[in-house]
C-alpha positions as CSV (number, residue, x, y, z in Angstrom):
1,X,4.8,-5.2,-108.2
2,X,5.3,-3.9,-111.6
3,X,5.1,0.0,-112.3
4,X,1.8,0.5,-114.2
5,X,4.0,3.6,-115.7
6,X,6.7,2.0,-117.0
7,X,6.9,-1.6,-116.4
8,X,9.7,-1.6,-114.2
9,X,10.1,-4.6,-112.2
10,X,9.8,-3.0,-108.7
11,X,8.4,-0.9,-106.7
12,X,9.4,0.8,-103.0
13,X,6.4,1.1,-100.7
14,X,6.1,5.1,-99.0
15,X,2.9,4.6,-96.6
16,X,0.9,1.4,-95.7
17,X,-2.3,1.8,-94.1
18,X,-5.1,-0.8,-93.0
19,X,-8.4,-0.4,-94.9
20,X,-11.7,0.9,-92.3
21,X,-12.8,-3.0,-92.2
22,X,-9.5,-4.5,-91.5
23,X,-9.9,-6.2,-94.3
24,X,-7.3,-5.6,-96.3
25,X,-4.1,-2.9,-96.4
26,X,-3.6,0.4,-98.7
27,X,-0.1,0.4,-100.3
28,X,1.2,4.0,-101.5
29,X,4.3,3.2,-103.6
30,X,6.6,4.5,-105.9
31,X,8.8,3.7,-108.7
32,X,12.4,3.9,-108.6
33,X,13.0,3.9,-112.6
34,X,10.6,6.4,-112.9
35,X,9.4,8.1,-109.5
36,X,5.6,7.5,-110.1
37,X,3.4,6.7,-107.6
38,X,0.6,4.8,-107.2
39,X,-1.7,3.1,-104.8
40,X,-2.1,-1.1,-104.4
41,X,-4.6,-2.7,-102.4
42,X,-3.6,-6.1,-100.9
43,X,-6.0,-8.8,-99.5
44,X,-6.1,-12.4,-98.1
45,X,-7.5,-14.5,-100.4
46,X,-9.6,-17.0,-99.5
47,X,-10.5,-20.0,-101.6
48,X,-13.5,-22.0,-101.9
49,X,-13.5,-25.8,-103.2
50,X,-16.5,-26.7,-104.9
51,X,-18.3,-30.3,-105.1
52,X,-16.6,-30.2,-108.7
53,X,-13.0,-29.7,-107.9
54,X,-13.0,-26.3,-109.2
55,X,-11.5,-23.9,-107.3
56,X,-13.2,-20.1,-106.7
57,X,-12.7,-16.9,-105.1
58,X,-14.5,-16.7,-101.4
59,X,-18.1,-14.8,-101.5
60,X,-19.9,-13.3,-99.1
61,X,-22.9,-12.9,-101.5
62,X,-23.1,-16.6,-101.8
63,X,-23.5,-17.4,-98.1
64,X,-26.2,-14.8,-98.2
65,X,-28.1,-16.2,-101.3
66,X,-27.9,-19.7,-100.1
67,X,-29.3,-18.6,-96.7
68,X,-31.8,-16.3,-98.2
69,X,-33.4,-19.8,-99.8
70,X,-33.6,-21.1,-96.8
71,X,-35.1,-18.2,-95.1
72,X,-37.9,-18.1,-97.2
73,X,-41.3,-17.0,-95.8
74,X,-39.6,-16.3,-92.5
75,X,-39.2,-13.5,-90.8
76,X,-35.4,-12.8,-91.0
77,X,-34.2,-9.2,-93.0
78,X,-31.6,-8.3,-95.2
79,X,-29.6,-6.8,-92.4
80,X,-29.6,-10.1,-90.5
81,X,-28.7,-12.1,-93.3
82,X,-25.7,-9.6,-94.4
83,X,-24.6,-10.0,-90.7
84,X,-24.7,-14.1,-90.8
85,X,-22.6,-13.8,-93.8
86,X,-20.3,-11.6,-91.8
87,X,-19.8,-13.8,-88.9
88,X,-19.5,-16.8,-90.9
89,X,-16.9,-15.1,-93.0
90,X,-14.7,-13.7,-89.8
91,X,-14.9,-17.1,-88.4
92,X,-13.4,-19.1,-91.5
93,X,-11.2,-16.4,-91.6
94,X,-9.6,-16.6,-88.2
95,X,-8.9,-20.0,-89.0
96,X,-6.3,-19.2,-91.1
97,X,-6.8,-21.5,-93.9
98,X,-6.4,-19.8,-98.0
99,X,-8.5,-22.9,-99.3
100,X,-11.8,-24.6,-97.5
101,X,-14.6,-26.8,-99.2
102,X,-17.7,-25.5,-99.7
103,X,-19.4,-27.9,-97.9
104,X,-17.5,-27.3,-94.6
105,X,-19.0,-23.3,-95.5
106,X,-22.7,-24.8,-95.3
107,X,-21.8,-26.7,-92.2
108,X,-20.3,-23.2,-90.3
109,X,-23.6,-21.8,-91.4
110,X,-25.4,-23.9,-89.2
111,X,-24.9,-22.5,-85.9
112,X,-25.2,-19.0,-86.7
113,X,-28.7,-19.7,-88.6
114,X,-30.2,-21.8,-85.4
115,X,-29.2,-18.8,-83.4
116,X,-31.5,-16.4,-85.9
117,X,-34.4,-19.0,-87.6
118,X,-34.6,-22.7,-86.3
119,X,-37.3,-23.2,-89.0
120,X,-34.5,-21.9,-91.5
121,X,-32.1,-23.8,-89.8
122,X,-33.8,-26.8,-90.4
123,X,-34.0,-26.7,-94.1
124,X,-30.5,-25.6,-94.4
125,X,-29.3,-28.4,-92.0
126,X,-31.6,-31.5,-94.3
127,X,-29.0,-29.9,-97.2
128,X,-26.1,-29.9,-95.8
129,X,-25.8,-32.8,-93.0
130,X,-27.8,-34.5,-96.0
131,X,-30.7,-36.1,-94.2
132,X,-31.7,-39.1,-95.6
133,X,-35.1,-40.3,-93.8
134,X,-37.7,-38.6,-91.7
135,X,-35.7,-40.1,-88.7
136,X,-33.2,-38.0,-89.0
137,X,-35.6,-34.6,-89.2
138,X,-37.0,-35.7,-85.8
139,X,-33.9,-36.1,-84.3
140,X,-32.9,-33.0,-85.1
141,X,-36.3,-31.5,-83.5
142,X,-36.4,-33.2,-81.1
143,X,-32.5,-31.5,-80.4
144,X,-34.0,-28.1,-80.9
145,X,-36.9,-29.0,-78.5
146,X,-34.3,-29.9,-75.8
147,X,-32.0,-26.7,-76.1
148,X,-35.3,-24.9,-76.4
149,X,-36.4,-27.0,-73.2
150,X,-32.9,-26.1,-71.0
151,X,-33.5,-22.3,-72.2
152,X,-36.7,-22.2,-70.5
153,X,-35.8,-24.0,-67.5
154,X,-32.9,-21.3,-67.1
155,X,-34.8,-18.1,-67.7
156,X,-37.3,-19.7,-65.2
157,X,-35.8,-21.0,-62.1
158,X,-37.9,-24.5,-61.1
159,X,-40.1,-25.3,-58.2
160,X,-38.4,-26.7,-55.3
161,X,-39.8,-29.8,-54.4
């Protein structure tokens, strides 16, 4: 880390502390040539791999805009689309990967979104599992239908015959 005082070549680090997210770490340093101090911030970086090949900087916003399409006409707010992003995020995250494609992004959308919208889910999912036919729309309802089928049956215990 260079001195943004004098250019010096290194720097010694007095306090570290963890930002209120967790997120990423505070760095109070100071320079040995000439005993300025000054504050770094230091984050993971996470990569995203487009279609293209070309290589971009994780965002949250993007998860959110994508969804947000998706969610059109439903009734799904701000706050829960902010918090998808979040969980999706945390998830890639504890992966531990610096580079994923964007495409496995849109597929780790997936669950989170049938948990808050299946209608949204739904049109997400015909983009990124990349149905092809109306065959593959029914078998995805008709999946929805059966979790939607063992929910009931859980929440109401059956007849004993």
């Amino acid at each position: 880390m260079h001195c943004p005082f004098c250019r010096h070549p290194d720097s010694r680090v007095i306090d570290s502390r963890t930002s209120d997210d967790g997120l990423s770490i505070r760095r109070r340093r100071q320079c040995p040539e000439c005993s300025g101090r000054f504050s770094t911030t230091e984050t993971a970086s996470l990569m995203v791999i487009k279609r293209s090949g070309v290589v971009e900087p994780f965002s949250r916003d993007k998860i959110v805009s994508g969804v947000r399409k998706a969610c059109q006409g439903r009734p799904v707010t701000d706050v829960d689309l902010a918090g998808l992003a979040q969980r999706v995020e945390e998830a890639i995250r504890q992966t531990g990967v610096s580079q994923i494609e964007a495409n496995d992004i849109g597929l780790s959308i997936l669950p989170e979104l049938r948990g808050l919208d299946v209608v949204a889910y739904l049109r997400f999912a015909s983009v990124y599992q990349g149905f092809d036919s109306l065959a593959d729309f029914e078998s995805v309802i008709e999946s929805l239908r059966d979790d939607e089928r063992r929910l009931t049956d859980v929440a109401e215990p059956g007849e004993d015959a």
